[in-house]
N, C-alpha and C positions, 0 to 999 in steps of 0.2 A: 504494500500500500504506500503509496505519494503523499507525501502530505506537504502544503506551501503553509509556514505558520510567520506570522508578522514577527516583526525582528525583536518586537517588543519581549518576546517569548525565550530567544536564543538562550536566555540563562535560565531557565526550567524545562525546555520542551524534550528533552533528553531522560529528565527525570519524570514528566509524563510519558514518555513511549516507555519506560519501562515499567512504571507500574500498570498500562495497556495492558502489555508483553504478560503480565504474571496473570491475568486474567483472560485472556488470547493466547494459550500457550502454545509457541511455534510460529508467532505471526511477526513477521516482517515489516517493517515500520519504517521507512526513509522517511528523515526528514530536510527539506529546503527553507531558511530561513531568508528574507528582507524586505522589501517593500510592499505593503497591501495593494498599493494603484499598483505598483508593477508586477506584481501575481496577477493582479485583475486584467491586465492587458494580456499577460500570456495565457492565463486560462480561458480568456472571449477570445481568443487564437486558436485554441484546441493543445494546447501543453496538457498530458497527461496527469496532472496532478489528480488525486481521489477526492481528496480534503481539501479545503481553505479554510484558515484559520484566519482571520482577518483582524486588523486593530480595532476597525470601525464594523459599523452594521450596512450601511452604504454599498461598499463595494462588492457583499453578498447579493444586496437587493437590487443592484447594477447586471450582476450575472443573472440571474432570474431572470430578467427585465430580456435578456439575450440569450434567450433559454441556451445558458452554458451552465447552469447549475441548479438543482431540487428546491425550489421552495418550499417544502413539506417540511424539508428538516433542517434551515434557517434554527439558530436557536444561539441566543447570547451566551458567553462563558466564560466571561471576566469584565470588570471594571478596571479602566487603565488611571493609572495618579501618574500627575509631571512635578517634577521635583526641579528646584530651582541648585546645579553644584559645581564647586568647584574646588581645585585643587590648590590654589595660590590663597596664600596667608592674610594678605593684605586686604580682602573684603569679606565683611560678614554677610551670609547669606540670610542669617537671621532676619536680617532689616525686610525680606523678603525681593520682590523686585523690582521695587524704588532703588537698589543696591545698581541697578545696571544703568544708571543715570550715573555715575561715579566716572569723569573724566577719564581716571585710569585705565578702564576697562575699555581695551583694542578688540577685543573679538571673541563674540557671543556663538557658542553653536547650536544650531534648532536641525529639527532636522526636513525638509522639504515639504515646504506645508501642500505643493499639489499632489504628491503623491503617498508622502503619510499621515496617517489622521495624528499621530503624535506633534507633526508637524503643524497642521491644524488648531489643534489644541492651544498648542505654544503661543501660536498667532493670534488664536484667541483671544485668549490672559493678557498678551499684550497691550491687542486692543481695548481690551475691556478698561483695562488700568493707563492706558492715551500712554503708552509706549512705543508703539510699535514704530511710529513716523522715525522716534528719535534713536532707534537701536539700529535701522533697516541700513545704513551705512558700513556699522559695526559686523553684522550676521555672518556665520561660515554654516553657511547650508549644507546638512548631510545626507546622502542618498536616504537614511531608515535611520531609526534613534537608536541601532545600536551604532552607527557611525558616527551619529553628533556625539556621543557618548565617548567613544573616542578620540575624539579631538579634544576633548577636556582631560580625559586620561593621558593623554601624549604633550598637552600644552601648546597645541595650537589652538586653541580655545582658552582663555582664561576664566568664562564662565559658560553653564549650557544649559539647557531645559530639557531636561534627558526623562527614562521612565524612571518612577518608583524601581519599578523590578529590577532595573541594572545597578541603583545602589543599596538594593537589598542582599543582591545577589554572594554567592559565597566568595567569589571571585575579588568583588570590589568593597567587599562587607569594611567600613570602618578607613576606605580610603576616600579621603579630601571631607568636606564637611555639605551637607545640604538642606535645604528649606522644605518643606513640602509646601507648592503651591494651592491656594484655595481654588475649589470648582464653581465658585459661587457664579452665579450668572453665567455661565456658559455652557454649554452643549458636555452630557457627561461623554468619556471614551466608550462607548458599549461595544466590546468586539464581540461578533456575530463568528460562529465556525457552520460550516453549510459544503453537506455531500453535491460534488461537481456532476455534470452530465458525465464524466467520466467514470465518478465515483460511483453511479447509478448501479452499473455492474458488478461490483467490490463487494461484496457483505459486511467486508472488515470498516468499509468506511463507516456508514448507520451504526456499527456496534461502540466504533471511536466516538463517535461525537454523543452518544447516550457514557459514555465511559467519562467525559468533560464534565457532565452532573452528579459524578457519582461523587460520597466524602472524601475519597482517597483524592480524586483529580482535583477538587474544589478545596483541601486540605492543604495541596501542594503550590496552589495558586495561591491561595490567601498567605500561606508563609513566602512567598517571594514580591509581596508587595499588590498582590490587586486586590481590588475589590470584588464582591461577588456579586450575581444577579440572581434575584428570587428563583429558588429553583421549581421545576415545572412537577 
């Protein structure tokens, strides 16, 4: 089974295919992590993925729209948080995102708000709090948020608007310092996961995406930083 899961995921989805795997015993699980718009362009092309695991709900309801994928089994399976971090000493992220008005600060990374909903997000917040005009000089746009995430870990970025889940993760647990941004006023992250026309044929796909609701899947998400959504 093919699975394309948004990049948001890259730090647990290894740890969901294997607790799958323990309940699937013998099943096969690839998975392709990065951009949800650019899975969405390869899977309305006919890319064989089974799965889409998406950041937003959109670009499932996009594929439907293009019968490239089952609307029956559309079904949300996490809530995304953007955390405001960084690695450089010199600004407190505490202050929140007033912090990115600071002279100092040469370059912000977000990650591409047309192609990912994290990226979306970010631009959100911005706008909502009349940022965005005065940052948009500053910005190092990253293909998917786990690149903008990278550019802060590497310090081509001094500051970034990256996911919860990458400074949760075990990887980056307790490096550089970060805010958690408020969702107040704006569109929450609701990633949607949805069996592909391809997946149609798969049994394993339908079995994965009911495996995304179960304690164990929703146990391993909410420890890596998302939020849940009412389960069905």
């Amino acid at each position: 089974m093919l699975v394309a899961a948004a990049s948001d995921l890259a730090y647990c989805i290894d740890e969901l295919a294997a607790a799958f795997r323990k309940e699937a015993p013998g099943a096969e699980v690839k998975i392709s992590t990065g951009a949800s718009g650019n899975f969405f362009a390869q899977i309305r092309n006919g890319a064989p993925f089974h799965v889409f695991l998406s950041a937003d709900m959109l670009y499932p309801r996009e594929l439907v729209k293009h019968d490239a994928a089952d609307g029956a089994t559309l079904r949300p399976y996490a809530i995304g948080r953007i955390v405001l971090w960084t690695l450089d000493a010199r600004f407190d992220v505490a202050q929140g995102l007033p912090v990115l008005r600071d002279p100092r600060v040469a370059r912000i990374a977000i990650a591409n708000p047309e192609t990912a909903p994290y990226g979306r997000a970010a631009k959100a917040v911005l706008e909502r709090d009349k940022l965005w005009e005065a940052v948009q000089p500053r910005l190092v746009i990253g293909e998917n948020i786990a690149q903008a995430a990278q550019f802060v870990q590497t310090g081509n970025a001094q500051l970034g608007i990256v996911s919860y889940a990458a400074v949760r993760s075990p990887k980056m647990a307790g490096v550089g310092r970060y805010h958690l941004i408020s969702a107040a006023g704006v569109p929450p992250i609701e990633q949607g996961a949805i069996v592909t026309r391809a997946g149609s044929s798969q049994p394993l796909a339908a079995r994965f995406l009911r495996f995304l609701g179960s304690p164990a899947a929703r146990a391993i998400l909410e420890r890596n930083g998302f939020g849940l959504p009412a389960n069905d």
